[in-house]
N, C-alpha and C positions, 0 to 999 in steps of 0.2 A: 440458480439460473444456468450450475453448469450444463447439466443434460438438457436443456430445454433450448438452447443456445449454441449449442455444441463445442463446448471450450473444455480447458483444464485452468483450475485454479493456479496451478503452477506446474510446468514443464522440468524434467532435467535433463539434460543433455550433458554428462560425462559431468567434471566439477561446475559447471555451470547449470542454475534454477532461476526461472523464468519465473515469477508469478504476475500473472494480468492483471488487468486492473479492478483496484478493490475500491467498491463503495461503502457507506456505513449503512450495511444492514445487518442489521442485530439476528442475532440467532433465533430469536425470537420471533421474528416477522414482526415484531412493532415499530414502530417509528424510530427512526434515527435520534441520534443527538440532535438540537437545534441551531448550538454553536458549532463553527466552524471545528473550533481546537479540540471537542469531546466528538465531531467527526473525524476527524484526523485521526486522534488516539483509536479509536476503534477501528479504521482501515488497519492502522501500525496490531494491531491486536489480532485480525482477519488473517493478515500479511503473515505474521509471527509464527500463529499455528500452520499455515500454510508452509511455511519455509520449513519449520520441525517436522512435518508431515515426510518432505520432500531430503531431510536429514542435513537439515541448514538451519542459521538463525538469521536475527538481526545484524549479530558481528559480520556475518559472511556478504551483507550486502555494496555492493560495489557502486551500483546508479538509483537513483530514484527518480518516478517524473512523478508531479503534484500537478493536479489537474484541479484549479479553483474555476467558480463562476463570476467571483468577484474580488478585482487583485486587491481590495480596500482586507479580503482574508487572508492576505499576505501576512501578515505577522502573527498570525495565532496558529494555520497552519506549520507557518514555519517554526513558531514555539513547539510544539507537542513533535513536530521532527527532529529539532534538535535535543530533544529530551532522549527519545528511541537513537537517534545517532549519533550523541555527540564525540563520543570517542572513536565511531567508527570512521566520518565522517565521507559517504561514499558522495561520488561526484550527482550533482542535481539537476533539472529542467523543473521549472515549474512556467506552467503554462495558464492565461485566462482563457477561457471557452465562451461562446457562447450559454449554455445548457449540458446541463451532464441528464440522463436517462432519466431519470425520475427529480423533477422539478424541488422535492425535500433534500437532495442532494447538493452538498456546496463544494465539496472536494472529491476527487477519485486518486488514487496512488497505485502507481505500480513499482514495481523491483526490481533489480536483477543480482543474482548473488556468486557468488563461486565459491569453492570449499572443495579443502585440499586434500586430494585422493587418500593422500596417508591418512585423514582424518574419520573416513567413513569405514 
């Protein structure tokens, strides 16, 4: 969707990496996961390679917003985040929406990370 949309999966600006926001969509173009928590895990998966891409990880991230459509997936999302962050432990928003872009969609996530010059 990036060129079609005109975005960047993630931005860096000096130690600071930006990644937008990620839905589960499989590399594949098939269907997402059904559950929320094997959605989630697969944003945290999209996210992941996106941050290594950008020369960051998981550890480096500082915020996340979790974007559900139903706060009743408040605890599964929140399980498969707290699995990718539990030691990191960056500050959070999770928000319910009405609709996220595609109706098979129950979560979206985005990041933001920083990572220390000496590191790169």
């Amino acid at each position: 969707m990036e060129p079609v949309v005109g975005y960047s999966r993630a931005v860096v600006v000096g130690p600071h990496v930006y990644v937008a926001g990620t839905a589960p969509i499989p590399r594949d173009g098939g269907d997402p996961p059904t559950d929320v928590y094997g959605q989630t895990r697969l944003c945290l998966e999209i996210i992941s390679g996106a941050l290594s891409e950008a020369g960051a990880s998981l550890a480096d991230v500082v915020r996340t917003r979790l974007y559900l459509v139903a706060a009743d997936d408040f605890e599964e999302a929140g399980r498969a985040h707290g699995e990718a962050f539990a030691s990191v432990r960056p500050a959070n928003t999770t928000v319910v929406v009405a609709a996220l872009v595609d109706p098979r969609w129950r979560v979206e996530l985005e990041v933001e990370a920083v990572v220390s010059l000496a590191g790169r």
